[in-house]
C-alpha positions in Angstrom: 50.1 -3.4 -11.2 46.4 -4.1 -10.6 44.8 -3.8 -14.2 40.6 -3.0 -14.3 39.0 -3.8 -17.0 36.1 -1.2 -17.4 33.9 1.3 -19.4 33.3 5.0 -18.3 29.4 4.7 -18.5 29.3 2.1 -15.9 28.2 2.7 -12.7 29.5 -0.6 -11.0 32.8 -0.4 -12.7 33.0 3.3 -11.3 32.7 1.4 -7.6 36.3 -0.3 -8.4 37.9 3.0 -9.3 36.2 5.0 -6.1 37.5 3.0 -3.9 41.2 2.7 -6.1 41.3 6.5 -5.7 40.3 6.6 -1.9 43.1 3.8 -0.9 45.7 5.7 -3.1 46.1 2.6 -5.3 47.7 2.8 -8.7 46.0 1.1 -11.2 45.6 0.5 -15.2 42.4 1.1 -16.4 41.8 -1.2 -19.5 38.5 0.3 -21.4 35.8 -2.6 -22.5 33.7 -1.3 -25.2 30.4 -3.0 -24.2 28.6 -1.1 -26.9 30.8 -3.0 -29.5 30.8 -6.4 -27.7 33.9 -7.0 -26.5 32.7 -8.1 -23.4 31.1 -11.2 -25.3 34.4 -11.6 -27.0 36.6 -14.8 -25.8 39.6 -13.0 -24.7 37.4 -11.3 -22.1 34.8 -14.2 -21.3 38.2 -15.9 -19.9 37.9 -13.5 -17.4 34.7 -13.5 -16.7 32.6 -16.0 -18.0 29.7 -14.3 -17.1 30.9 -11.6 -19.5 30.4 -8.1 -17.5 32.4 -5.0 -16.5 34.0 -4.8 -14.4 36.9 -6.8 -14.1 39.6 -6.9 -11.7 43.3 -8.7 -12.6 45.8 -8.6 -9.7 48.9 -10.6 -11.1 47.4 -13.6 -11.6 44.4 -13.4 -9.3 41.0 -12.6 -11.6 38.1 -11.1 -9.5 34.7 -10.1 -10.9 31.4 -8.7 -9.5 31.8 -4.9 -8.3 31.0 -5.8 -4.9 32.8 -8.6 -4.2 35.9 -6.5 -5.7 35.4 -4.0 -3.3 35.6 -6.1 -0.6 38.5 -7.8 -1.8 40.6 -4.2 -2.3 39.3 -3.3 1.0 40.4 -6.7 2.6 43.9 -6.6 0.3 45.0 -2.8 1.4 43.6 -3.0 5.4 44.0 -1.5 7.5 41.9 1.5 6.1 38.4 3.5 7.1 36.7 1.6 4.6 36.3 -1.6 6.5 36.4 -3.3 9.8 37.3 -5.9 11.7 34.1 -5.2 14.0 31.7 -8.6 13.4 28.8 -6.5 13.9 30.6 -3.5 11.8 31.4 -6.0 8.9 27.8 -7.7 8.8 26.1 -4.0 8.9 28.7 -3.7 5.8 27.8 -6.7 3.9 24.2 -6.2 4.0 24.2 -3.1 2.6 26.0 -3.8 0.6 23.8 -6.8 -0.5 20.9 -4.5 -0.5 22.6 -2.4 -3.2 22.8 -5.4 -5.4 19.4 -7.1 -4.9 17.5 -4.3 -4.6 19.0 -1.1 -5.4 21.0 -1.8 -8.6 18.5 -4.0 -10.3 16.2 -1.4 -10.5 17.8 1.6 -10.4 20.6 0.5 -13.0 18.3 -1.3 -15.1 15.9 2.0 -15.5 18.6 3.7 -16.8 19.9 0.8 -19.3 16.0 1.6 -20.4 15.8 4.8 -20.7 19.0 6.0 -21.6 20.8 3.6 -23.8 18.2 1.3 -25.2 15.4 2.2 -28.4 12.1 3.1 -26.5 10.4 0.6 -29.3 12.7 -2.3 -27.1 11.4 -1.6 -23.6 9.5 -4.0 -22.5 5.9 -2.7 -22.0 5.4 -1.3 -18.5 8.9 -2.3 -17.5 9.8 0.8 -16.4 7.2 1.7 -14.4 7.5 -1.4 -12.4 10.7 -0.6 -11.9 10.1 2.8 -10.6 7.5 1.2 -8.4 10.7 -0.9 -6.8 13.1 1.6 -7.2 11.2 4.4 -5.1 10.1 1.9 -2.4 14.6 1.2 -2.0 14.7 4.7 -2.1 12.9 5.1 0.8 13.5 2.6 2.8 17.1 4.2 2.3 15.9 7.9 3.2 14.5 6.5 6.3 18.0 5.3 7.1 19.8 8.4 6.5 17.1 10.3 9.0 19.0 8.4 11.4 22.7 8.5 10.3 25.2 10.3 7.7 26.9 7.0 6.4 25.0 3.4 6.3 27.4 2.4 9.0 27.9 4.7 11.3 31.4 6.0 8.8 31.9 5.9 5.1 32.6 2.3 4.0 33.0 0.3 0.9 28.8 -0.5 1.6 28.3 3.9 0.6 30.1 3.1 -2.6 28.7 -0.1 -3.3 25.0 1.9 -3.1 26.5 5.7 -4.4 26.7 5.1 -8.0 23.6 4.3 -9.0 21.7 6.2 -6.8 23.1 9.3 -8.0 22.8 8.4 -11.6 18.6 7.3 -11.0 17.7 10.7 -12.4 18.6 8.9 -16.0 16.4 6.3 -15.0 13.6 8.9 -14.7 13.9 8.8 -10.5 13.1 12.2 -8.8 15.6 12.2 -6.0 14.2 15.8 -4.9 11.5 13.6 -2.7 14.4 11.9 -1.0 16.0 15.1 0.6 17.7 12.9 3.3 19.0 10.2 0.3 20.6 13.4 -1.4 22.4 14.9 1.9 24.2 11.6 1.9 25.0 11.7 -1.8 26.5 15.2 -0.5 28.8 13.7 2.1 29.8 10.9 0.1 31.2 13.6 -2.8 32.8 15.2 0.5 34.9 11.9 1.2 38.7 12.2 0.9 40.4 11.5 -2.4 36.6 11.3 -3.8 36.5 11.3 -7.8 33.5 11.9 -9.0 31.8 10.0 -12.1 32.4 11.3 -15.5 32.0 10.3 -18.7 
């Protein structure tokens, strides 16, 4: 059985179990408790050296980075809606999915490590600000996007819940999605998807 190693507060480890849910896959979850350090720990750096949730173990194939996991379930369990064969399909996919880790998830994720989990006396001076700066200029390049279509590829893909997560946990971060009404519809139909389970805590 595919094992994921993960912790409930995390939006990229929520990614892996999205997608788990929406192919039907059984899986056992295996909690990290980052806030101790386990992650750090060396029983878990042999599975990732770079020592982050999540983590996924498939018999004896190890796969981090929540992206790159996605593609792999989508890639393992195919044929499914989540992915395609299509070149052009696939590379619309990929950078999007891209996006959501260059420029989406480094400041949208990292606002809310900020504001929500660390002491206000260790922010970094002006940090957040900057990052709301960036964040709200990925917002909108995003609501642009969604003027023009329901899903970022045409259908719901593994590139929706590579951006989903933290997107709709930016209000922790201090975002104001209200000024992105077309970024919420698609937050809408993404909690419309089949077999969607919706992040909790």
């Amino acid at each position: 059985m595919i094992k994921l190693y993960e912790h409930p507060l995390s939006g990229n480890a929520y990614k892996a179990k999205l997608l788990l849910h929406q192919l039907s896959v059984k899986y056992e979850g295996i909690t990290v408790d980052i806030f101790a350090g386990e992650h750090k720990k060396e029983e878990f750096s042999v599975l990732n050296p770079n020592c982050k949730i999540p983590v996924l173990l498939d018999g004896d194939f190890v796969m981090w980075e929540s992206n790159a996991i996605l593609f792999y379930l989508a890639k393992k369990f195919s044929p499914n809606p989540y992915i395609s064969d299509d070149p052009k399909i696939y590379g619309s996919i990929a950078q999007w999915a891209f996006f959501g880790k260059t420029t989406i998830d480094p400041n949208l994720a990292l606002a809310r490590y900020f504001v929500k989990f660390l002491p206000q006396d260790q922010v970094p001076a002006g940090a957040v600000e900057k990052l709301h700066v960036q964040g709200n200029a990925a917002l909108a390049i995003l609501d642009n996007h969604f003027f023009q279509t329901e899903f970022l590829c045409e259908n719901y893909s593994i590139a929706d819940i590579a951006c989903y997560p933290y997107i709709m946990l930016c209000g922790e971060g201090g975002f104001d999605l209200e000024q992105y009404p077309s970024v919420r519809r698609w937050c809408a139909s993404v909690e419309g998807t089949e077999n969607f389970v919706a992040f909790t805590c």
